[in-house]
C-alpha positions, -999 to 999 in steps of 0.1 A, spaced: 0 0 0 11 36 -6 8 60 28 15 93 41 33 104 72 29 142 77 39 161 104 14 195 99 27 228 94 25 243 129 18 274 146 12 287 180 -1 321 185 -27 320 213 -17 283 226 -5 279 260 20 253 246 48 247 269 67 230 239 101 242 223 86 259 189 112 249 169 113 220 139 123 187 155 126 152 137 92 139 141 108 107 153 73 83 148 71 92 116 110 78 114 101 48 130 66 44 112 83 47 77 115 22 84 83 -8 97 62 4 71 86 -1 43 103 -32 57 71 -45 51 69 -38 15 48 -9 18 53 23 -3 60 60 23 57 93 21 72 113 44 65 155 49 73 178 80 55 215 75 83 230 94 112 208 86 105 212 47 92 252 49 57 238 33 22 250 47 -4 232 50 -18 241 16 17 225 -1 14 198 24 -17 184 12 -9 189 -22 24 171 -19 2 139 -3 -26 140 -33 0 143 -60 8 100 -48 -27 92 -44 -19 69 -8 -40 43 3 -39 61 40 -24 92 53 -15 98 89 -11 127 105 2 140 143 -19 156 168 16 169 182 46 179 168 67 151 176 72 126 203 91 145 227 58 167 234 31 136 234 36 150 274 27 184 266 10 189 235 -10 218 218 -41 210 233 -57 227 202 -65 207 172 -65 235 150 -33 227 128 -42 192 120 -75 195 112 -67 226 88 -43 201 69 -67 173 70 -95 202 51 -71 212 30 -62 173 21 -101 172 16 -109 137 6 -73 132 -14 -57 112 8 -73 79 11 -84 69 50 -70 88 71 -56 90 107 -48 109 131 -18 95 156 -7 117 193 -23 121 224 -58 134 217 -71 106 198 -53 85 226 -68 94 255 -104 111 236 -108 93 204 -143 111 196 -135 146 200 -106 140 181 -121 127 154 -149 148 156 -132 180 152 -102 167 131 -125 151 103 -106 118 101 -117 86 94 -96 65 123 -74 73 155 -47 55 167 -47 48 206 -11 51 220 21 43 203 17 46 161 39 32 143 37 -3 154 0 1 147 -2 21 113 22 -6 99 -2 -34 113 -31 -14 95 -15 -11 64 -4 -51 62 -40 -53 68 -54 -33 39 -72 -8 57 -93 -34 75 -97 -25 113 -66 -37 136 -61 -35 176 -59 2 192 -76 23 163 -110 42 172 -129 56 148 -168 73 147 -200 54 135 -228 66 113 -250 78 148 -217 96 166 -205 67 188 -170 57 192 -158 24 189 -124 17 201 -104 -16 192 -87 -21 223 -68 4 247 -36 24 238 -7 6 222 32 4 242 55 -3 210 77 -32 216 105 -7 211 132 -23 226 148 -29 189 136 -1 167 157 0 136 184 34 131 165 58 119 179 75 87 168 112 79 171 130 43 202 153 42 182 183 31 160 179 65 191 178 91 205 207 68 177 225 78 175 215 116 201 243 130 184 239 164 199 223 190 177 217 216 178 234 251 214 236 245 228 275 258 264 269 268 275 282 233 259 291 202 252 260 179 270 249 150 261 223 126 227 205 125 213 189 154 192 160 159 164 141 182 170 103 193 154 80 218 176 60 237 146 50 258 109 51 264 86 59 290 93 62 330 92 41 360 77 66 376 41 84 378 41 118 390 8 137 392 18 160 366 27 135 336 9 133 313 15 96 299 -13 74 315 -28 65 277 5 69 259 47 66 265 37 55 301 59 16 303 100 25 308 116 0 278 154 8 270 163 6 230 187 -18 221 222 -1 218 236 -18 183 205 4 164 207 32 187 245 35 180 240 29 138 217 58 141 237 85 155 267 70 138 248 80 104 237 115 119 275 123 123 285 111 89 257 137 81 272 165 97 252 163 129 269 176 162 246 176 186 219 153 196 189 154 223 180 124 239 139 127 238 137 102 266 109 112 294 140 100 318 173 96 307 186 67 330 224 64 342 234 37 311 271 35 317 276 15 288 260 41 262 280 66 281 311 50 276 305 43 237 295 83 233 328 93 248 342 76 217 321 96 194 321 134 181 288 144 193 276 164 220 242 160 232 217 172 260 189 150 286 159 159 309 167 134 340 162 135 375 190 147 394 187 121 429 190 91 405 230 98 397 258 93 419 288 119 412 304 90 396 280 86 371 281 124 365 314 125 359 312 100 331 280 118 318 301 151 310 328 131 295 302 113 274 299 151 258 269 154 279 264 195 279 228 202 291 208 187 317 172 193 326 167 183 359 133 178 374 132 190 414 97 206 412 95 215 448 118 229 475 95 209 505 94 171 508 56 178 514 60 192 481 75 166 464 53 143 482 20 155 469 37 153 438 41 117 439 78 118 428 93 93 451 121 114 462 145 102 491 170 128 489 164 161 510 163 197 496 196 202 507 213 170 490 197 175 459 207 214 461 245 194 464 243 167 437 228 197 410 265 212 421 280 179 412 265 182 381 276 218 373 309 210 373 311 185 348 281 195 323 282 229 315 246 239 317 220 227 344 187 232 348 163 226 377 128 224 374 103 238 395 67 238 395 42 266 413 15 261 431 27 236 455 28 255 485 67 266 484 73 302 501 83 324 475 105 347 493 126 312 499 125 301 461 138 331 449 172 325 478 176 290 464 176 305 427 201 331 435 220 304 458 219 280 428 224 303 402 259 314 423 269 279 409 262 282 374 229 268 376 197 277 364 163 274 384 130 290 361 103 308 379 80 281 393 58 275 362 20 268 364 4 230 357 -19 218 332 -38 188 339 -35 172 308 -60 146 304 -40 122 307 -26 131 340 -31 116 371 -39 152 388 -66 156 357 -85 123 369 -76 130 409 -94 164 395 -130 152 373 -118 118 369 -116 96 336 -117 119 308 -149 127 289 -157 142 256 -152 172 272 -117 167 291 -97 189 268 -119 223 274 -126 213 305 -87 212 318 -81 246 294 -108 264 310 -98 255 342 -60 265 338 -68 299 322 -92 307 353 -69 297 381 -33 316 367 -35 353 359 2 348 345 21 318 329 56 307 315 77 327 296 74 304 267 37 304 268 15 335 249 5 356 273 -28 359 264 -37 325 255 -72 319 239 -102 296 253 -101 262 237 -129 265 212 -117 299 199 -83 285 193 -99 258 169 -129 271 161 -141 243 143 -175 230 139 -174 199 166 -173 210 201 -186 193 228 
């Protein structure tokens, strides 16, 4: 079968996306496209942002092959499945443009996976993956287009029917990914990288999935929830082949990058630096010594709260104190040049003693942000601790909720951010 993978042609303006807004390899496409044509199908792949094409070009591009079935992200690319646009806006706009050209379609992210009908409803498309895609887009296209496990998709009288619950890729041994040189050319970004000025493309890879964990905040319940650890023989063959293309820096999507001594030690060996959200209390100064000589040069460290009472009602699991965590983020700083703590408002922590431990920290070469307000995504544990499972209404619902109880948000964030259904403004709302 012929197919489709298109990543849409974003845009932001009135979203209270916490997301970086810059291109980034749309990495389940990669791994969609390497199944899909292992198994003798026929791919197209597009990224709006990547490839400078709208939505308009887009949806030519797709109708000009005539595909069997075109998918199409809900979010811009794996590493933001936690914290997507909630709007639907952009996908659906490509999806009308596509209008009818593109064979059955499907939307693949976190809106169909945790509320299929709204986001089919409002996206037009003919079937939603639930949970991981590309596992399950290659399944439906060995089957014809014939209904497989973990899709959803709207009958005739508005009722959903869902195939089974949200799909955990095996992932373990995901093939190298290989990117077209013309897309890394174009990806000068390196991600929350700020220690110099970047040079040469830069790259996203998964060296793992999922997290042991289950913090409140996370949204991952219906998607990227189970920790799995990627073979390192593909892992390695794929940023092997982003070097040979020029790549120098990489960032390691994973929700938690885990102490691997043995990648570590195989990194050293290659040209590359690269950058990882973690949590600090899981390395020993050891282990954060071999990090920076891995050419490890940002972390992004997750401390949230400066109160175990904080961390607590977080559900993080924390055993260090304020003060030794304060002492291994020092650790860090002086083998990774730029370090990152995470913290999260509205938890109770005094403010005039936030803004000592940021100056304290910061003393140290390391940054702390202004505590940042929380969305409960739907599929976060504080979102059904909040109105419990989601409904058809969960996305406008958390929205409304989150505009109404912050008068001011993140510094990456509009600052006027729009109500749900004026940002997509589409004909379906529930």
């Amino acid at each position: 079968m012929k197919v489709a993978l298109v990543n849409p042609a974003w845009t932001f303006a009135g979203s209270i996306y916490f997301g970086c807004r810059e291109p980034h390899l749309p990495l389940e496409l990669g791994y969609a496209k390497a199944m899909l044509e292992q198994a003798g199908h026929t791919v197209l792949l597009l990224d709006g942002l990547l490839q400078g094409l709208d939505n308009d070009a887009l949806a030519d591009e797709v109708a000009a092959v005539a595909p069997d079935i075109t998918m199409v992200l809900t979010a811009p690319t794996y590493l933001f499945w936690r914290c997507p646009p909630p709007e639907l806006r952009v996908p659906a706009a490509f999806l009308q443009q596509l209008a009818g050209r593109g064979g059955t379609t499907v939307i693949a992210g976190p809106h169909g996976s945790v509320t299929p009908g709204p986001a089919l409803a409002k996206t037009g498309a003919d079937l939603a993956i639930l949970g991981e895609c590309e596992e399950v887009i290659t399944a439906l296209a060995d089957s014809g287009g014939a209904p497989v496990r973990h899709i959803a998709w709207r009958n005739l009288d508005g009722s959903v029917t869902s195939n089974g619950g949200p799909h955990a890729s095996r992932f373990t041994d995901h093939p190298a990914l290989g990117w077209p040189d013309d897309w890394l050319r174009r990806h000068r970004h390196h991600h929350h990288r700020f220690e110099r000025p970047a040079a040469g493309p830069g790259a996203e890879v998964e060296a793992s999935r999922g997290c042991p964990y289950a913090c409140t905040f996370c949204a991952k319940l219906a998607y990227r929830d189970r920790y799995r650890r990627r073979d390192h023989e593909p892992l390695l063959a794929e940023i092997d082949r982003l070097i040979a293309q020029g790549v120098t820096y990489v960032y390691f999507i994973d929700e938690i990058f885990l102490p691997q001594p043995l990648l570590l030690e195989a990194l050293i060996e290659r040209p590359v630096r690269f950058g990882v959200q973690t949590r600090i209390d899981l390395w020993k100064p050891a282990l954060l010594a071999l990090l920076g000589r891995a050419g490890c040069v940002s972390i992004e460290a997750g401390v949230e709260s400066l109160t175990e009472a904080g961390r607590a009602a977080l559900a993080k699991r924390c055993a260090m104190s304020t003060a030794e965590l304060t002492e291994r983020l020092i650790v860090a700083r002086q083998h990774v040049p730029f370090v990152q703590a995470n913290l999260i408002g509205e938890l109770g922590d005094d403010a005039a003693e936030v803004a000592a431990w940021r100056q304290a920290i910061e003393a140290h070469g390391i940054w702390a942000n202004d505590p940042v307000p929380l969305y409960p995504y739907p599929a976060s544990p504080d979102y059904h601790r909040l109105w419990g499972r989601p409904d058809d209404r969960a996305w406008e619902r958390a929205h409304d909720h989150y505009l109404r109880r912050f008068p001011r948000f993140s510094d990456i964030q509009d600052q006027r951010p729009a109500r749900l259904v004026e940002l997509e403004d589409l004909a379906w709302h529930p």
